[in-house]
C-alpha positions as a Markdown table, in Angstrom:
| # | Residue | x | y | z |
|---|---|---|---|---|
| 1 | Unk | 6.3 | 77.1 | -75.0 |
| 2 | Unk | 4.8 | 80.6 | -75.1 |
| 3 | Unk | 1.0 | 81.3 | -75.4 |
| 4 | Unk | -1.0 | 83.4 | -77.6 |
| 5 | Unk | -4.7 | 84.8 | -77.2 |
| 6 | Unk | -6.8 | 85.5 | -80.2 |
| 7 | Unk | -10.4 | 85.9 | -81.3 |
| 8 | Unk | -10.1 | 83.3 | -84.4 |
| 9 | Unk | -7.4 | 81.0 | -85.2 |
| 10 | Unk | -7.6 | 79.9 | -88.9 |
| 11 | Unk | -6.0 | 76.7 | -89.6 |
| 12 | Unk | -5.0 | 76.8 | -93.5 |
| 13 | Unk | -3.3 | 80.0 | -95.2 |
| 14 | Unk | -4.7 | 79.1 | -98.9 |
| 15 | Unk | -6.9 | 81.8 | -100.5 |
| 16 | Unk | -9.9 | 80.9 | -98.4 |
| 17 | Unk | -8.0 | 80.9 | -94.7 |
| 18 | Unk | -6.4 | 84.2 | -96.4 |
| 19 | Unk | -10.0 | 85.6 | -97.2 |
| 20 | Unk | -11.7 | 84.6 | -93.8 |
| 21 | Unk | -8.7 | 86.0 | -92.3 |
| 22 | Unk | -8.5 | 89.8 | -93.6 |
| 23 | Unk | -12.5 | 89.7 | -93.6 |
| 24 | Unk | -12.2 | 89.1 | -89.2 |
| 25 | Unk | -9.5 | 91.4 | -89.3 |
| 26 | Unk | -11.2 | 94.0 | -91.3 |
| 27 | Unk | -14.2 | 93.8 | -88.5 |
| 28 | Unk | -11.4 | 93.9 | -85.9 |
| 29 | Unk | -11.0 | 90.8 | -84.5 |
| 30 | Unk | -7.7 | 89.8 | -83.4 |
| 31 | Unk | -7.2 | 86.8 | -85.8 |
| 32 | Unk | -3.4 | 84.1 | -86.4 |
| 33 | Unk | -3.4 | 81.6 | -89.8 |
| 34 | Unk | -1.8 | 78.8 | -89.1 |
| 35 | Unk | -0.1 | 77.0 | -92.6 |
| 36 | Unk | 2.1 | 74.3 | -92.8 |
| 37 | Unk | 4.0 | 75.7 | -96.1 |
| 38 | Unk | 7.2 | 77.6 | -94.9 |
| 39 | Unk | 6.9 | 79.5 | -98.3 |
| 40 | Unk | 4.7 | 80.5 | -101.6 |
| 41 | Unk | 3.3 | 77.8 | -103.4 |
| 42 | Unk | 5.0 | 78.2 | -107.0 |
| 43 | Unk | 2.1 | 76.9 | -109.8 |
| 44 | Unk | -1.4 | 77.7 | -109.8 |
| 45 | Unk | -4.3 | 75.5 | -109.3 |
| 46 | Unk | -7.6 | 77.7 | -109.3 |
| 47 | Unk | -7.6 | 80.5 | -111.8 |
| 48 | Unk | -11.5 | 81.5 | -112.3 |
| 49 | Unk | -13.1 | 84.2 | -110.4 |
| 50 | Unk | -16.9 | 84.6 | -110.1 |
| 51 | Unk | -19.1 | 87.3 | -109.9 |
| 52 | Unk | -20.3 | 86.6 | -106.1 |
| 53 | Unk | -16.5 | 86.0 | -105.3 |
| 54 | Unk | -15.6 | 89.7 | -106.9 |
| 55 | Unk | -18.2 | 91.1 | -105.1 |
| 56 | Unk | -16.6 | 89.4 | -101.6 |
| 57 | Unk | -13.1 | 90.5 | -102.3 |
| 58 | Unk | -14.3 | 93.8 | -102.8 |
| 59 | Unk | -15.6 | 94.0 | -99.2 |
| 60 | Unk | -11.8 | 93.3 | -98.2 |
| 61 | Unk | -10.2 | 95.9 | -100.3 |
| 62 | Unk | -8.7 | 93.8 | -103.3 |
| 63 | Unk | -11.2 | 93.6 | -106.6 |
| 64 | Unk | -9.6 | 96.1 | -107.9 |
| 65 | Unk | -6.3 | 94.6 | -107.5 |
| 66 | Unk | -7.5 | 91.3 | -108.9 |
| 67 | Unk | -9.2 | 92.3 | -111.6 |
| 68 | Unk | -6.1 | 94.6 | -112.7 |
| 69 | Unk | -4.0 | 91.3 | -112.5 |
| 70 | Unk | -5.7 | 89.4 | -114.3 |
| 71 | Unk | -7.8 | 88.4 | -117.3 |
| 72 | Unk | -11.7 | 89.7 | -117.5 |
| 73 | Unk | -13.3 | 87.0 | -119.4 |
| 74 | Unk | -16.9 | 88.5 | -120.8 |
| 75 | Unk | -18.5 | 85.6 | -122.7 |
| 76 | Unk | -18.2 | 81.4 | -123.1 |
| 77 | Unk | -17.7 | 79.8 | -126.5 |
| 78 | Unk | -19.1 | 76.3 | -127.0 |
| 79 | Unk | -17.4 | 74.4 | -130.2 |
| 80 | Unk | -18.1 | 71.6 | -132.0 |
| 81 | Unk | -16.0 | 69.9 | -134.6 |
| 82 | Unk | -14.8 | 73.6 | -135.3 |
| 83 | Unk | -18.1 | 75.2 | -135.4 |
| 84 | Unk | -19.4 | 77.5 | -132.9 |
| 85 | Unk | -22.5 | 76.4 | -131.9 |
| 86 | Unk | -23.4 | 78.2 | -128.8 |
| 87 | Unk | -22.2 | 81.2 | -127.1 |
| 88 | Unk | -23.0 | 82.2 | -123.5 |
| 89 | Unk | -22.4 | 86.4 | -122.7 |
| 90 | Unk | -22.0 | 87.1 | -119.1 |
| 91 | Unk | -23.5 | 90.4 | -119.4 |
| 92 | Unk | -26.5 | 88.2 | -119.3 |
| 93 | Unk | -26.5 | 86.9 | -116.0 |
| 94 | Unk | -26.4 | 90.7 | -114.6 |
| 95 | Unk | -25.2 | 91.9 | -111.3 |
| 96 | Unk | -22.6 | 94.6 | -110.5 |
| 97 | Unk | -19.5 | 92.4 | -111.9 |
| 98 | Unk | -20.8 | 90.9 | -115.0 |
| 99 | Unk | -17.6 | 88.4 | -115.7 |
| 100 | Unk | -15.1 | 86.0 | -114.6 |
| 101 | Unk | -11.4 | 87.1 | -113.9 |
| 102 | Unk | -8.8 | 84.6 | -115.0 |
| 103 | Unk | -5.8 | 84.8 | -112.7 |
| 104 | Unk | -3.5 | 82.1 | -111.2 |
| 105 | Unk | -4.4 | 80.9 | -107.5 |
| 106 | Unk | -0.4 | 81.8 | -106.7 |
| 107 | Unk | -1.2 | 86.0 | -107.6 |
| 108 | Unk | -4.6 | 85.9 | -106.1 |
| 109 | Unk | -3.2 | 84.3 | -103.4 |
| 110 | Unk | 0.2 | 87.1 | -102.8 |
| 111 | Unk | -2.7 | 89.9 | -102.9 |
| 112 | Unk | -4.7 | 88.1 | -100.5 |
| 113 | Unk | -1.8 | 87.6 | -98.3 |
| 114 | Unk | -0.7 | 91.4 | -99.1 |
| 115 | Unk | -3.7 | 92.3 | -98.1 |
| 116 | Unk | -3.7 | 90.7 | -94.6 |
| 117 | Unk | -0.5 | 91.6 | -93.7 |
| 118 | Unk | -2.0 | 95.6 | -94.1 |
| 119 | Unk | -4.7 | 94.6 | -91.8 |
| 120 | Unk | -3.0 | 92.2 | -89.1 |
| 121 | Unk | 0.4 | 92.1 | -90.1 |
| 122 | Unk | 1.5 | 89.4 | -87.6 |
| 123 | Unk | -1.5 | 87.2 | -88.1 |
| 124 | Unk | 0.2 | 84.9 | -90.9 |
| 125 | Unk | 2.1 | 82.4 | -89.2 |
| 126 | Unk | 4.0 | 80.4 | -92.3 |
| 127 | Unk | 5.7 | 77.0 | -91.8 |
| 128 | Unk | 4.0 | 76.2 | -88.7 |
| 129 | Unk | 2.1 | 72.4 | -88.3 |
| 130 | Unk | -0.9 | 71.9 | -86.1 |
| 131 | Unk | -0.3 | 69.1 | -83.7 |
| 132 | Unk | -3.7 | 69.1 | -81.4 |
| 133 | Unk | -6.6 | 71.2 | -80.2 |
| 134 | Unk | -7.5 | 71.0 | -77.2 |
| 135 | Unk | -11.1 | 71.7 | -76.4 |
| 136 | Unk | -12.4 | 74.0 | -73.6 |
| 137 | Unk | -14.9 | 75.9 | -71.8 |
| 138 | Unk | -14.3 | 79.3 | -73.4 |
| 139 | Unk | -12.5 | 78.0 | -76.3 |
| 140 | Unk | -9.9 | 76.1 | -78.4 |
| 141 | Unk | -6.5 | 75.5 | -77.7 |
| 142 | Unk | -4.4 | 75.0 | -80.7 |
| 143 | Unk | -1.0 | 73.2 | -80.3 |
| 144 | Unk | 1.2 | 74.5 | -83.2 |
| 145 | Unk | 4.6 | 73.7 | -83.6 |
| 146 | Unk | 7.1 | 75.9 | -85.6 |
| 147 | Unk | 9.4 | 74.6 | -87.9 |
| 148 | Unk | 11.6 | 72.1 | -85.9 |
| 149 | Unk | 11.5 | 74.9 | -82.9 |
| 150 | Unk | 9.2 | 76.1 | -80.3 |
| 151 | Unk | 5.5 | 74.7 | -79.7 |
| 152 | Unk | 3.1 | 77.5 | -79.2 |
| 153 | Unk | -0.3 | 77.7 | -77.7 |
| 154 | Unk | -3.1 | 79.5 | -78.8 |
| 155 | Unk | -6.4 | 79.8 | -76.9 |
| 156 | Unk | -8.8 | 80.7 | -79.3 |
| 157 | Unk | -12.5 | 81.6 | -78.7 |
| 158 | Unk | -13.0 | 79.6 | -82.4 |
| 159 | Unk | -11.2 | 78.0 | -84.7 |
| 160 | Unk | -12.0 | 77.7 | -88.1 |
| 161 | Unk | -10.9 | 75.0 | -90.4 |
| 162 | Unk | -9.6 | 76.2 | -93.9 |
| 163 | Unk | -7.6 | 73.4 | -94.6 |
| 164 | Unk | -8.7 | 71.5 | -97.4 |
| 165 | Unk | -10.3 | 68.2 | -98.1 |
| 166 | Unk | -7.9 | 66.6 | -95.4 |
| 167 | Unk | -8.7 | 68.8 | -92.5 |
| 168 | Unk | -7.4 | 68.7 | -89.2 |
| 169 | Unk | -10.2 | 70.7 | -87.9 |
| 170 | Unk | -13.0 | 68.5 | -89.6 |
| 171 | Unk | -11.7 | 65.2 | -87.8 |
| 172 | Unk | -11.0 | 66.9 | -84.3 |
| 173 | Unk | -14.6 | 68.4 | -84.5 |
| 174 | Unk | -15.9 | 65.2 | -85.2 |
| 175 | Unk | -17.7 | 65.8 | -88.3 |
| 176 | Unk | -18.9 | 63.2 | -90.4 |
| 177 | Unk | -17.3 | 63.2 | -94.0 |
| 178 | Unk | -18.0 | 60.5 | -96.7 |
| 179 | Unk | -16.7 | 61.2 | -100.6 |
| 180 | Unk | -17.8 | 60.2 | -103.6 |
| 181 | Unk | -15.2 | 59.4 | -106.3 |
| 182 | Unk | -16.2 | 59.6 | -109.9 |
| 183 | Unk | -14.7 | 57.7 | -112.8 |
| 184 | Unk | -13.8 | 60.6 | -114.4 |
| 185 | Unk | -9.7 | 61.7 | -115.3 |
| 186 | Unk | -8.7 | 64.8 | -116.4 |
| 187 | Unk | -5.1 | 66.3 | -117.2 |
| 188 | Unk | -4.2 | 70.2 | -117.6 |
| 189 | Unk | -1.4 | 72.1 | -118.5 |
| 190 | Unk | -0.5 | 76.0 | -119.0 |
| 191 | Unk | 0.7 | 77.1 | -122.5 |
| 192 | Unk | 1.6 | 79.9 | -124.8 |
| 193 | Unk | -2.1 | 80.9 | -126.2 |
| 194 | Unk | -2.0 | 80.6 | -129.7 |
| 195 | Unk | -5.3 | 80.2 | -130.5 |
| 196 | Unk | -6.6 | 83.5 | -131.2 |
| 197 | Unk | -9.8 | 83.6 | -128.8 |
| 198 | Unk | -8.2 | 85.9 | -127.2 |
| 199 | Unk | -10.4 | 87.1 | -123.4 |
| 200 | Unk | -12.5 | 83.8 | -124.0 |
| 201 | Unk | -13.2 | 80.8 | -122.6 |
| 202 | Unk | -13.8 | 78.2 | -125.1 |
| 203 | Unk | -15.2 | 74.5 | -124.8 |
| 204 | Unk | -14.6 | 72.0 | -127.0 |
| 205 | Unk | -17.0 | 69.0 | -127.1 |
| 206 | Unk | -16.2 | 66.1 | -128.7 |
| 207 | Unk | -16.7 | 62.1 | -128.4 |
| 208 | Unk | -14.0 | 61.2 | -126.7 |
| 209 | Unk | -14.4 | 63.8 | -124.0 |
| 210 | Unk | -14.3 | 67.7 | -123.6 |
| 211 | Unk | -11.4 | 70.0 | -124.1 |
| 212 | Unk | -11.5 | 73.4 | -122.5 |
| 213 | Unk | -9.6 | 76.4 | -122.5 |
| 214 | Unk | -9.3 | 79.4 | -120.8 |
| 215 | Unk | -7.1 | 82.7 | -121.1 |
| 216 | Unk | -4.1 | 83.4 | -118.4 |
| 217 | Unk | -2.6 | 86.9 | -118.1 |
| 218 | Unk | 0.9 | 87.1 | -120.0 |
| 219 | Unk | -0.5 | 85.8 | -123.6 |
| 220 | Unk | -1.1 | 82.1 | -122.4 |
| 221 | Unk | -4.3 | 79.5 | -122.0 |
| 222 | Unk | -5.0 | 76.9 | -119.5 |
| 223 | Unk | -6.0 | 73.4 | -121.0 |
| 224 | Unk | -7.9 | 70.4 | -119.7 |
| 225 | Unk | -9.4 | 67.8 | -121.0 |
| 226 | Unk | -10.5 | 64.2 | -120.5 |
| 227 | Unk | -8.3 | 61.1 | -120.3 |
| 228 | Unk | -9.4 | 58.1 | -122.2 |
| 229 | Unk | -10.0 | 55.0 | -121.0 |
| 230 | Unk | -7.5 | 52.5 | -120.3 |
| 231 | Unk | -4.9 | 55.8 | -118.5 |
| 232 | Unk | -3.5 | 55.0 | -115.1 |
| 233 | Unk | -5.7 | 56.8 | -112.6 |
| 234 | Unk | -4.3 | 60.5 | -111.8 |
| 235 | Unk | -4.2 | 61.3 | -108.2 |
| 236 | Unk | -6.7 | 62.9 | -105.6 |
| 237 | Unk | -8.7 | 65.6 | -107.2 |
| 238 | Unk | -7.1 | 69.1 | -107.3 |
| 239 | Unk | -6.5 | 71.8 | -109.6 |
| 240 | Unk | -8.5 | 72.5 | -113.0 |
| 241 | Unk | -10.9 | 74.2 | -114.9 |
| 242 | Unk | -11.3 | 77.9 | -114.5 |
| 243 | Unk | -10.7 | 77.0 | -110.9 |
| 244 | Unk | -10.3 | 74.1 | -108.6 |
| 245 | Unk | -9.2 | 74.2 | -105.4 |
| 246 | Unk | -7.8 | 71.4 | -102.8 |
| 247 | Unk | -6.2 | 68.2 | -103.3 |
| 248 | Unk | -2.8 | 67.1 | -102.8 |
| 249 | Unk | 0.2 | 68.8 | -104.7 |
| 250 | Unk | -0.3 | 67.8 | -108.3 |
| 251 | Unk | 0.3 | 70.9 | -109.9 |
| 252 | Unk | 4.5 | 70.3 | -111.4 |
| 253 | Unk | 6.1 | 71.9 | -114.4 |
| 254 | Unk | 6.0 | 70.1 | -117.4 |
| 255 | Unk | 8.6 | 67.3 | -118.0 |
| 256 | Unk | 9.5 | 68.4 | -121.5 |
| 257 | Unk | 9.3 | 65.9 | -124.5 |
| 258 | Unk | 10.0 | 62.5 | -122.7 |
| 259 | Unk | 7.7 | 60.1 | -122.8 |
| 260 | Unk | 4.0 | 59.7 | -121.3 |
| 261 | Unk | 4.1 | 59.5 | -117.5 |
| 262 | Unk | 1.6 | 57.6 | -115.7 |
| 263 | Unk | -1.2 | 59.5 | -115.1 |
| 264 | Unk | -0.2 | 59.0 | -111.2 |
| 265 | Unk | 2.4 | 61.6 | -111.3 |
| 266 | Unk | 2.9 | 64.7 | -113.6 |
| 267 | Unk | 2.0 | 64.2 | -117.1 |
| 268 | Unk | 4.4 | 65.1 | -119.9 |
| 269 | Unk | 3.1 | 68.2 | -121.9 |
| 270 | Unk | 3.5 | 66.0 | -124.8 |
| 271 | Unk | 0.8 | 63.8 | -123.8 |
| 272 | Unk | -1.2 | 66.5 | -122.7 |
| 273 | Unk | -0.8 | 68.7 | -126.5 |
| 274 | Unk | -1.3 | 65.3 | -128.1 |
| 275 | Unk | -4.8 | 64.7 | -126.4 |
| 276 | Unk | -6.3 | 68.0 | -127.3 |
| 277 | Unk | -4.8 | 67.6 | -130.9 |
| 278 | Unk | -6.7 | 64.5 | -131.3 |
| 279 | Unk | -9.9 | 65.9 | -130.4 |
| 280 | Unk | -9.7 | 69.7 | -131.7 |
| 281 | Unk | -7.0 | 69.5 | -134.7 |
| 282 | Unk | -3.4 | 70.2 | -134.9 |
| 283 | Unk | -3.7 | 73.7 | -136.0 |
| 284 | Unk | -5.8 | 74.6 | -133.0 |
| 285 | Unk | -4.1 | 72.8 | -130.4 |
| 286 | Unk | -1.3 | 74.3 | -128.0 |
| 287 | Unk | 2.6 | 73.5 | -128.5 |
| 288 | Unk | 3.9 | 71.0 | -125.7 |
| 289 | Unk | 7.3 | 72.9 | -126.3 |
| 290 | Unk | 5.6 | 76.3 | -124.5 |
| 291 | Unk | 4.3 | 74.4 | -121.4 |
| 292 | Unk | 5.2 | 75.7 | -118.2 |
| 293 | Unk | 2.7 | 73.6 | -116.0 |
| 294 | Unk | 1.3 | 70.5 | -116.2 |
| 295 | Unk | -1.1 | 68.1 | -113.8 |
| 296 | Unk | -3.5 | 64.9 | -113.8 |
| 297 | Unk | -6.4 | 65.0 | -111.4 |
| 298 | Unk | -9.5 | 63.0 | -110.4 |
| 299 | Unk | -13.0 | 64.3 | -109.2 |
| 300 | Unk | -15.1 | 63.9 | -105.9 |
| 301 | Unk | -17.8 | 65.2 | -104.2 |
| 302 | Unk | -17.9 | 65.7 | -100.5 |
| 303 | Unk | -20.7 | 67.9 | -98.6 |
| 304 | Unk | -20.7 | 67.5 | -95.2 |
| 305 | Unk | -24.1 | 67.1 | -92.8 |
| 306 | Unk | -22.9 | 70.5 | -90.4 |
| 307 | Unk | -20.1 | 72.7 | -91.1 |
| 308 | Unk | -19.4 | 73.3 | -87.2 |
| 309 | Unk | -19.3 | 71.3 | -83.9 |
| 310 | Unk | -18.7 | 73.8 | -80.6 |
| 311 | Unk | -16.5 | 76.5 | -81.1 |
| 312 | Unk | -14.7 | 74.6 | -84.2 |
| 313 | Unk | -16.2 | 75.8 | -87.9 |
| 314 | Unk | -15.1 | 74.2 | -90.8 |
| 315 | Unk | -15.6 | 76.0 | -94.4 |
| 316 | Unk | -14.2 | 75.6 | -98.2 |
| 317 | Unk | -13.0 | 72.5 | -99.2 |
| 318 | Unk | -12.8 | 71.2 | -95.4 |
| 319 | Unk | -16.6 | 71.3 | -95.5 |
| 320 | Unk | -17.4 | 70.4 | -99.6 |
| 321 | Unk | -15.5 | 69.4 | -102.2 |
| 322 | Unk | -17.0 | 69.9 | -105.8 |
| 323 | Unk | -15.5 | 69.0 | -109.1 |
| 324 | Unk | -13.0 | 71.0 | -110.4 |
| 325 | Unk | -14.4 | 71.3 | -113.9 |
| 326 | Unk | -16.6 | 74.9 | -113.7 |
| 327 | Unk | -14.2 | 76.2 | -111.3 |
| 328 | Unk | -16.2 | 76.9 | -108.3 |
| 329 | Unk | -14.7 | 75.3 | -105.1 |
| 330 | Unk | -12.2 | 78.4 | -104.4 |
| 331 | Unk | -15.2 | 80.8 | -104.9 |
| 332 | Unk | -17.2 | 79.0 | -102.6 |
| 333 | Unk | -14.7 | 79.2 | -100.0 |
| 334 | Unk | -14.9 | 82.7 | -99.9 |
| 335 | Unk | -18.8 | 83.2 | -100.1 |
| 336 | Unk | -18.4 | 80.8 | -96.8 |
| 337 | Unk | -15.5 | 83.2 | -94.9 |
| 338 | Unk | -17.6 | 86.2 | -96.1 |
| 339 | Unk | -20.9 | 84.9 | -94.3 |
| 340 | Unk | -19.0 | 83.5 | -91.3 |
| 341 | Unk | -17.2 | 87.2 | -90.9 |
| 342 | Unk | -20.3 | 89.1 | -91.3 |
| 343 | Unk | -21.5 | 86.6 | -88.2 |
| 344 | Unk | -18.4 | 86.5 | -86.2 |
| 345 | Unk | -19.1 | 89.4 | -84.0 |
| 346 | Unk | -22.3 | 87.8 | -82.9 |
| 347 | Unk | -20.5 | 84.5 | -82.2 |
| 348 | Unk | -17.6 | 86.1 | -80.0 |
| 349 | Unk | -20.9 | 88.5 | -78.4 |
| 350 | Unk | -22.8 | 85.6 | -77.6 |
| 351 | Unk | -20.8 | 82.1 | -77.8 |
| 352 | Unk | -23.4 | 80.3 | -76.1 |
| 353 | Unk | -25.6 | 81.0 | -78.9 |
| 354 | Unk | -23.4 | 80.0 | -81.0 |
| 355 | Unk | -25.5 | 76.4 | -82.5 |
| 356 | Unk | -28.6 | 78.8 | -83.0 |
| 357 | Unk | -26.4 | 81.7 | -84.8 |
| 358 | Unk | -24.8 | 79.0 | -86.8 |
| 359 | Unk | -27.8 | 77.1 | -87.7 |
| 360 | Unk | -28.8 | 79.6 | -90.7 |
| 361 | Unk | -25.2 | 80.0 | -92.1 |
| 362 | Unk | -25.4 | 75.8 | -92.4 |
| 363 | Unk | -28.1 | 76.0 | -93.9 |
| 364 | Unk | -27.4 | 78.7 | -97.0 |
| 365 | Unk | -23.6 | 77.7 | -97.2 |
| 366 | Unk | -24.4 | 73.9 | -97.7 |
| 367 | Unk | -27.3 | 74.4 | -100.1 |
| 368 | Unk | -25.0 | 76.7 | -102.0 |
| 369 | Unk | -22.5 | 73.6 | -101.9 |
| 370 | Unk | -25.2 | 71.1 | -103.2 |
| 371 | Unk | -26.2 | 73.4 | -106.0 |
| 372 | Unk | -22.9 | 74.2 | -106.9 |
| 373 | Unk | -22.1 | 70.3 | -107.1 |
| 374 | Unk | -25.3 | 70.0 | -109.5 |
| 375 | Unk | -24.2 | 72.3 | -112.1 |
| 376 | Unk | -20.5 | 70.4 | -111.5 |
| 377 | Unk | -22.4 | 67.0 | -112.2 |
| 378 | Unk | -24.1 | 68.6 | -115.4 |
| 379 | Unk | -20.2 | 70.0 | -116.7 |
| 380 | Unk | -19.2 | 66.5 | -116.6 |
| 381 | Unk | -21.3 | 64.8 | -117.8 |
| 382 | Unk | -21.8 | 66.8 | -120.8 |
| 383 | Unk | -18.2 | 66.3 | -121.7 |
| 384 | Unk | -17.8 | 62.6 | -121.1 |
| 385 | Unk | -16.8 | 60.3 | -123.3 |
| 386 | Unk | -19.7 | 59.0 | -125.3 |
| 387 | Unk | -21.0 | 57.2 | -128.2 |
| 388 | Unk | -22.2 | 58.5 | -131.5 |
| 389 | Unk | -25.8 | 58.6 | -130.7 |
| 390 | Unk | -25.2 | 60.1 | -127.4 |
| 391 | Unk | -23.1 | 62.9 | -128.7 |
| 392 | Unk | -25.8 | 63.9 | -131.4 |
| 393 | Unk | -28.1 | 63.9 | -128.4 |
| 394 | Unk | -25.3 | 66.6 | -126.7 |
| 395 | Unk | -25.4 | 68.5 | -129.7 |
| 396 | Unk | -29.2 | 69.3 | -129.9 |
| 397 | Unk | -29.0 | 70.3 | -125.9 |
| 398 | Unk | -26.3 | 72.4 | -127.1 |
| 399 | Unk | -28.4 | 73.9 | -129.8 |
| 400 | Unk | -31.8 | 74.2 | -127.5 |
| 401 | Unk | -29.4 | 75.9 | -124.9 |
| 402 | Unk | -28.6 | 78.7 | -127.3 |
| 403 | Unk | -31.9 | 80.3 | -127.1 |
| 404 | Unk | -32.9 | 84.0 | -124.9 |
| 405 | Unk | -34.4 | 82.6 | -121.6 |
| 406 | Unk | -32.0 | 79.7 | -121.7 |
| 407 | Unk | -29.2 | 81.1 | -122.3 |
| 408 | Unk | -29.5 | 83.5 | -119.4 |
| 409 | Unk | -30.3 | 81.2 | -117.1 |
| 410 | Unk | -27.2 | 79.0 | -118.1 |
| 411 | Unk | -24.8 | 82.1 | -117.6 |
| 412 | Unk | -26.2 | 83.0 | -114.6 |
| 413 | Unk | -25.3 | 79.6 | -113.1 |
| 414 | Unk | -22.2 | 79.4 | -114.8 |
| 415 | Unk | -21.4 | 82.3 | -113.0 |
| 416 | Unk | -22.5 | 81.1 | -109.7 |
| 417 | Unk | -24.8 | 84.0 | -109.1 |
| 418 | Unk | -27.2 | 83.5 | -106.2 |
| 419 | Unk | -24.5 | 81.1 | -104.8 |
């Protein structure tokens, strides 16, 4: 067994335990990620990039990287029946990045990691499974095993939970977590973009539920839209929209051309093509044949009352999930790791004052949470299934929405500034 000493230890290596990690190492705290996955995840799951989120990655050094990666996506098309009927401009919301960049989690997520390993390059500890944490005085021991091999033990002076909706940290701090599941069923796949909307997102409303779509570097579109009623349920939430974040691994490449699987496992990108055809036309929709990912997911919401207990600090997903659909709950992982670095040398200065310290950072972080979860709630609903009257309803918000002062607003929150 040998032992270790660091400032932080970061249990999850996702893009948020990434992010917190190069943002304490950047400050020069001696920081170790602990993640389970011996290797690379291999499809993508989160893909949308918010202005506040830009503005946090360039503090660590890597905007420019992203953004060169991946798609810039300037405005928001709202469609109905093949009509444009509403059109939301970024520019609009202002601020120093005044767009979304499209990119897969499993690229943001290599330049994240590239990123860390110029800063701490032996802080990434891959394959390696958290067994226990052991609390004390001046810190946290974290019992981690490696592989099938040696157990190592870290003291810690924190530890911060970035690992998901599951987290290890969350339980062993004893912080109280209840979710709310929503009836609401999605699937998703990636395909060759043949739409012609080129660097837009576009949203398609419609009866029977939404269909969005949203451009991918390489000449392809991510798709998602609304299952009907009557599908098997698809699993725990995770991975949609311009960017979702969490859940277990649902994210599989398409099963070519056989027939529908339950929505339990991976759906066939036939099932998935035939959906959006239904609802946007045949001409418009995207050919099963060029899939290369597909997924089924559910929705929750989970904020929880405190984010920390001691020296243990939970943030992202570990602390709130949100709904997938508007793409926000990898972005508000980072806005949490960016706060919590910018406090972290006071914490390690003064751990006894750590509750007071962490009091504020609660405080903005879960707000942003429940605010981001309000404008998740409005997506939804929106593009639920619905009957005739209530859809003619939907189409005069649509229209009232596509006004100056409205407007504004509307892309400000759609692009989580202030969050």
């Amino acid at each position: 067994m040998t032992d270790v000493d660091v400032d932080i230890a970061i249990v999850g290596g996702g893009p948020v335990g990434l992010f917190a990690a190069a943002a304490l190492a950047q400050r020069g705290l001696e920081v170790a990620v602990f993640e389970r996955r011996p290797t690379e995840r291999e499809h993508s799951r989160a893909i949308g990039i918010h202005p506040p989120a830009l503005a946090a990655l360039e503090r660590i050094g890597v905007a420019e990287r992203v953004i060169a990666a991946g798609v810039r996506i300037d405005r928001g098309i709202l469609r109905i029946g093949g009509e444009s009927r509403a059109e939301l401009d970024f520019a609009e919301a202002g601020g120093r990045f005044p767009f979304v960049v499209s990119l897969p989690q499993v690229e943001t997520e290599r330049i994240l990691r590239a990123r860390l390993a110029e800063l701490a390059p032996r802080a990434l500890r891959a394959g390696a499974t958290v067994e226990r944490f052991e609390r004390r005085a001046a810190g946290v021991t974290v019992l981690v095993r490696h592989g099938e091999g040696a157990l190592e033990r870290v003291a810690a002076r924190f530890v911060v939970g970035a690992d998901g909706a599951g987290s290890l940290v969350r339980a062993a701090a004893r912080i109280p977590s209840e979710r709310h599941d929503y009836p609401y069923r999605y699937v998703m796949g990636d395909f060759a973009d043949s739409t012609g909307d080129g660097p837009t997102a576009v949203l398609h409303l419609h009866p029977d539920g939404i269909v969005e779509s949203f451009p991918l570097p390489g000449g392809r579109r991510r798709w998602v839209t609304h299952v009907p009623d009557g599908a098997a349920d698809g699993p725990a939430q995770g991975g949609a929209g311009a960017g979702a974040e969490a859940g277990a691994e649902a994210d599989a490449r398409a099963r070519g051309g056989a027939g529908d699987t339950d929505l339990a496992g991976t759906p066939s990108a036939a099932l998935v093509a035939r959906l959006i055809a239904e609802r946007i036309g045949d001409g418009a929709a995207p050919d099963a044949a060029t899939a290369t990912m597909t997924s089924a997911f559910g929705v929750r919401r989970r904020i929880v009352p405190r984010m920390a207990d001691g020296r243990m600090i939970v943030i992202g997903d570990a602390a709130h999930e949100v709904s997938p659909i508007g793409g926000q709950g990898m972005n508000l992982g980072w806005l949490d790791a960016d706060a919590l670095a910018d406090l972290a040398p006071g914490l390690l200065a003064n751990p006894s004052g750590a509750r007071a310290l962490l009091a504020g950072f609660e405080r903005r972080r879960l707000h942003s949470a429940r605010t981001a979860s309000r404008v998740a709630e409005f997506n939804m609903s929106m593009g639920s299934p619905c009957n005739a009257a209530t859809f003619a309803l939907r189409g005069l918000v649509v229209t009232a929405a596509d006004r100056g002062a409205v407007r504004r607003r509307l892309a400000r929150a759609f692009t989580m500034q202030g969050l």
